[in-house]
C-alpha positions, 0 to 999 in steps of 0.5 A, spaced: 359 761 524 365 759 527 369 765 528 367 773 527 372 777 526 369 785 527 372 791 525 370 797 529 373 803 525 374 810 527 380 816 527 384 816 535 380 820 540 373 818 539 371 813 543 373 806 539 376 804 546 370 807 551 366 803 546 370 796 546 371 796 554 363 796 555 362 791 549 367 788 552 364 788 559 357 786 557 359 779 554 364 777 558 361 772 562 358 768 555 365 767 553 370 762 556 377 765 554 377 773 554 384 777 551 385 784 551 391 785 546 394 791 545 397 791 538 399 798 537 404 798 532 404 801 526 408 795 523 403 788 524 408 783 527 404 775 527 410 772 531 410 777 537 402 778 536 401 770 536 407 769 542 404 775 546 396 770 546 399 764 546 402 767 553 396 770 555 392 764 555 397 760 560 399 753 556 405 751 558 410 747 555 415 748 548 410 747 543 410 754 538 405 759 540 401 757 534 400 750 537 400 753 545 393 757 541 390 751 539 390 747 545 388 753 549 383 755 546 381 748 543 372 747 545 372 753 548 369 759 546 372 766 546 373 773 545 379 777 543 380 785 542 385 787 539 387 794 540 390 799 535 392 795 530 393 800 523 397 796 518 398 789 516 396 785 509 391 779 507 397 775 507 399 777 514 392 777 517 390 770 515 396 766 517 394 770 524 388 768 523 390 761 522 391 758 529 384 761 532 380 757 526 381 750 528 376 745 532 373 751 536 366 752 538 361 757 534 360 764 537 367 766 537 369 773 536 375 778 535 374 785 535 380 789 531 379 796 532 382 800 527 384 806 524 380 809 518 384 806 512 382 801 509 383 796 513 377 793 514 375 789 509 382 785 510 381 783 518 372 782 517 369 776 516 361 779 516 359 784 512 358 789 517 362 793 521 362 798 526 364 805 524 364 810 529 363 817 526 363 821 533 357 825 537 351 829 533 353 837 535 349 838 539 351 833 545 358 834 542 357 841 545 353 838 551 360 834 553 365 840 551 360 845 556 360 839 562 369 838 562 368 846 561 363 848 566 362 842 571 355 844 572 348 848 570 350 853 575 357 855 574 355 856 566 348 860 567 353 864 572 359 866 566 354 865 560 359 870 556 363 865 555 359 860 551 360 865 544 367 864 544 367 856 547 363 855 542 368 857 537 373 853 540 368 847 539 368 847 532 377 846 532 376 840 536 374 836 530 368 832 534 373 828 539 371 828 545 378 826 548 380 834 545 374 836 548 375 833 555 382 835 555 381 843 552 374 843 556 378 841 563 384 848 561 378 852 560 374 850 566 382 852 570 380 860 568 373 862 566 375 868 564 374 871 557 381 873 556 383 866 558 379 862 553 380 869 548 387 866 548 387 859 548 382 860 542 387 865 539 393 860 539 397 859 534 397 851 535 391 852 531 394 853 525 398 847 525 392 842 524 392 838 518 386 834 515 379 833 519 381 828 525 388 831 527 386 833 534 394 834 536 393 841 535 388 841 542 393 836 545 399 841 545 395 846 546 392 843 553 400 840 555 402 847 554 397 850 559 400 845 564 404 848 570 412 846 569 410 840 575 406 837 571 408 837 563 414 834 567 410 828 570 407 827 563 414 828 559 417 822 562 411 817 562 414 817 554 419 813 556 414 807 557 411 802 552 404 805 549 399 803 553 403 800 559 398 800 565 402 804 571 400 802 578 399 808 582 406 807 587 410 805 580 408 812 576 410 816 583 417 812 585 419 813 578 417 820 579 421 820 585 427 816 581 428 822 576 427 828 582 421 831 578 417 831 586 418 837 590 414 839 597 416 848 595 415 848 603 410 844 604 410 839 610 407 832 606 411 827 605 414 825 597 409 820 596 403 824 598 406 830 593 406 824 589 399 823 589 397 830 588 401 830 581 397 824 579 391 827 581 392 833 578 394 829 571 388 825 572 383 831 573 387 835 567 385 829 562 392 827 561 392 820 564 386 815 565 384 812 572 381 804 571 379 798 575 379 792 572 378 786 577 379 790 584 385 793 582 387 800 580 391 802 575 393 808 570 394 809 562 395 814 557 391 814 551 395 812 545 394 819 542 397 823 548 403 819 548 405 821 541 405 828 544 409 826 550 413 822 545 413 829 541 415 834 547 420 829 550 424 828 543 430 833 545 431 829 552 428 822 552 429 817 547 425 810 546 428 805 542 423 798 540 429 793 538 426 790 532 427 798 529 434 799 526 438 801 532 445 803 530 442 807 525 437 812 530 438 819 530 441 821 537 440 829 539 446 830 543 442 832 548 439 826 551 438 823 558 433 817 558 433 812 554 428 807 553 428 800 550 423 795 549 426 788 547 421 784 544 420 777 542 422 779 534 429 782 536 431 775 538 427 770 533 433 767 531 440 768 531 442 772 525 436 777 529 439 777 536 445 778 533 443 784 528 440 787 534 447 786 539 450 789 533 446 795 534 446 795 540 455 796 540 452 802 535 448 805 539 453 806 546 458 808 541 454 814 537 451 815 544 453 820 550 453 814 555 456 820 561 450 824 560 445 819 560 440 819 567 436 814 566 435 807 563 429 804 563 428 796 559 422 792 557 421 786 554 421 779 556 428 779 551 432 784 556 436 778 559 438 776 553 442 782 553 446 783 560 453 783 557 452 789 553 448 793 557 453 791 563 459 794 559 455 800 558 453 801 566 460 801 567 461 808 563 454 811 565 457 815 572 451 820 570 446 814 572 440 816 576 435 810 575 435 804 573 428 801 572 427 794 569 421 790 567 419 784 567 415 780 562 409 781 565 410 788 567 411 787 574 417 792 575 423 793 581 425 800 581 432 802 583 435 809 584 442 810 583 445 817 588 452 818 586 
């Protein structure tokens, strides 16, 4: 077979990205062009996706990025994971498809994982594909009990907690990212009061369908201390899946003043540290390493909740979505946008988005806003309108502009 493409279907928080990563590691080396797509986007969109591979494997020149994929591909054997994909049609899909299926070598494989909606039988070209229906029970509470507990000891010692632990794992819906996150508050406090609350809560109630884990999350966040929920809060304003290097989370941090030292003689920095640490321990951000570099990420699921608690101060904004027609609470202080390939396709899109862009500054509260942050390789596109709104932005704390490849200059902005 030339091509196979396999699905790997699961409901967010049960491991499709664990299980992919170490899929991905063991059978590396036999291919020689790997890509890791993150397409997390509720709407399929062939020319940013085909533009963002035909990017990542490095050919230059002025052909379209269907072409660029062909020759680069071209007697070479490859593997390709695309991350998070939840919509597209079989029309959509086979014109993606189309650039991978041309004079290239057998073997080659495209892992899509997906949601559980139906997707599957338009992306696969086997029979087969892997359904991950989560842990047994039984090692569902083994992992619930090692994020809770940490050891056999430390159980044995407070084994009065078990009943009501066990009353909370069967809210957690098998996922074991709300067992990590929900086990990681409870281990904070191992007294019955404490863990009596958390299984008593009131976000509980909110929970809706078999695989909504949404509720735990709130429910970890909520337990935060208010240093951390805002650490965590305003990484909403980055793209989903975005790979934060440790001294950029931390001069972001320090741009927007939520360090603070409370007598402590350590610098900003190491107080900076700290924070990520504790985020880290706490489950809500991922320490990886990936070729003897170390970086950060925030699983897709944890930012739609820092999306949803940030919603009254923080605004994210992805060009290619009607811009002038976005509901702006007058409450907002962060503004995040993302321009990305679509938004300037041609003229009649380019212009589309300007016009939305005027739209927004004038429907916007430009005095009061504190930050702003830009993604996307199209921003420069846009100098002229962003440089007319600078202008009123006296508020201004941070400007925080990425590149095309994510290597980000910081500015803070002390007035």
């Amino acid at each position: 077979m030339g091509l196979m493409v396999l699905p790997i279907v699961g409901p967010g928080g049960i491991g499709k990205t664990t299980l992919t990563q170490n899929i991905y590691k063991e059978l590396e080396h036999h291919f020689e062009v790997k890509l890791w797509i993150c397409v997390s986007s509720i709407n399929f969109n062939v020319s940013k996706l085909t533009q963002e591979i035909a990017d990542k494997i490095k050919i230059e020149g002025k052909d379209c990025p269907e072409i660029r994929i062909e020759d680069g591909l071209k007697s070479k054997r490859f593997l390709i994971v695309l991350d998070d994909m939840w919509s597209c049609n079989k029309e959509e899909w086979n014109m993606f498809l189309a650039p991978f299926m041309k004079g290239q070598k057998n073997g080659n494989v495209i892992l899509v994982y997906i949601w559980p909606n139906g997707l599957g039988p338009i992306v696969k070209t086997t029979d087969q594909w892997i359904d991950l229906q989560g842990l047994d029970p039984i090692s569902f509470k083994e992992l619930f009990i090692s994020h809770a507990f940490g050891d056999k000891q430390t159980m044995e010692d407070h084994i009065g907690l078990l009943g009501t632990g066990e009353k909370i794992v069967k809210k957690l819906k098998g996922s074991p990212l709300a067992a990590k996150t929900v086990g990681k508050l409870l281990k904070n406090n191992l007294d019955l009061g404490h863990w009596t609350r958390v299984l008593d809560s009131k976000e509980w109630e909110s929970q809706n369908g078999d695989h909504d884990i949404m509720p735990a999350l709130k429910l970890s966040f909520d337990y935060l201390p208010f240093h951390l929920q805002q650490c965590f809060t305003y990484s909403a304003l980055f793209p989903e899946d975005y790979k934060f290097g440790e001294e950029e989370i931390i001069y972001f941090w320090i741009g927007l003043d939520v360090l603070h030292s409370h007598g402590e003689n350590k610098r900003i920095e190491d107080i900076g540290i700290c924070y990520l640490t504790e985020l880290v321990n706490q489950g809500f951000f991922k320490k990886e390493d990936e070729h003897g570099s170390t970086y950060y990420i925030i699983h897709d699921l944890l930012h739609e909740l820092a999306l949803k608690v940030s919603g009254d101060e923080c605004l994210s904004i992805c060009c290619s979505n009607n811009v002038g027609s976005l509901h702006i609470p007058p409450s907002i202080r962060h503004l995040s946008i993302n321009i990305d390939v679509s938004s300037v396709k041609d003229r009649k899109t380019f212009d589309i988005c300007k016009e939305g862009f005027i739209e927004l500054w004038k429907r916007l509260k430009v005095e009061n806003l504190h930050s702003l942050m830009l993604f996307g390789k199209q921003q420069s596109s846009f100098v002229k309108t962003f440089c007319g709104f600078l202008t009123k932005a006296q508020g201004l704390r941070l400007i925080f502009i990425s590149g095309g490849k994510y290597k980000l200059k910081i500015y803070s902005i002390i007035f």
